[in-house]
C-alpha positions as CSV (number, residue, x, y, z in Angstrom):
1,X,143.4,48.4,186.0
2,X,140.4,49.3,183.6
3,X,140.5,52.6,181.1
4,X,137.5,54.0,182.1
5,X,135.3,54.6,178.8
6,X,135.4,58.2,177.6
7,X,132.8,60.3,175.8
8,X,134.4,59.3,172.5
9,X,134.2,55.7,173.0
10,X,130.6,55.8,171.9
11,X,129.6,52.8,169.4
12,X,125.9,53.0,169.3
13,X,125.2,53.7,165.3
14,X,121.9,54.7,166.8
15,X,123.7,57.8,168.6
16,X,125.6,58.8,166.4
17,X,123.2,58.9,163.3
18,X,120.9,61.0,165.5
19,X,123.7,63.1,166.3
20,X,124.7,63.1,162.7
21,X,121.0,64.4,162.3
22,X,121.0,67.2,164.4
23,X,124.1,68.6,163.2
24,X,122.7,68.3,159.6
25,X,119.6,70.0,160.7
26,X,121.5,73.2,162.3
27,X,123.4,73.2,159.2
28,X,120.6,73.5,157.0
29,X,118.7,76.0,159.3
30,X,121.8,78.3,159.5
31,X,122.8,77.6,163.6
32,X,126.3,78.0,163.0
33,X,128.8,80.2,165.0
34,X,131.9,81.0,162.9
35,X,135.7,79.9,162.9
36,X,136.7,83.0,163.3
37,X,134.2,83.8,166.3
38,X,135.3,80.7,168.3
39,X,139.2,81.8,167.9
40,X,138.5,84.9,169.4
41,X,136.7,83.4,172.3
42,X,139.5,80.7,173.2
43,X,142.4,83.1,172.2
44,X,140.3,85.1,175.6
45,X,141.0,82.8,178.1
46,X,142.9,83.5,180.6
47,X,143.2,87.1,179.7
48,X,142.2,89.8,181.6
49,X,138.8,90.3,179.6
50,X,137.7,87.1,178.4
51,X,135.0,87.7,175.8
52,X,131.7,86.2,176.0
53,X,131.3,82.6,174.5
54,X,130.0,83.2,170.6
55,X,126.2,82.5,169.7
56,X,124.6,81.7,166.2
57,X,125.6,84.2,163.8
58,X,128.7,84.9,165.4
């Protein structure tokens, strides 16, 4: 039986350094969503009013 390759088992150092890229870039421009904003939104599920999933500035 063969493990079926998972989204993590990426090795291409061309991927991940333009990955690594874009994440820099949002960083730099300020498109981040807070800790504390994301927390909320998991801590939703499954409730009875699950908040809306957090944006940029959140």
């Amino acid at each position: 039986m063969t493990r079926e390759k998972s989204l993590f088992d990426s090795t291409d150092p061309r991927e991940e350094a333009a990955a690594d890229a874009r994440a820099e870039a949002d960083v730099k421009a300020g498109r981040l969503i807070g800790h504390a904003a994301v927390k909320r939104w998991v801590a939703s599920w499954g409730t009875a009013k699950p908040l809306r999933r957090p944006h940029v500035g959140d």
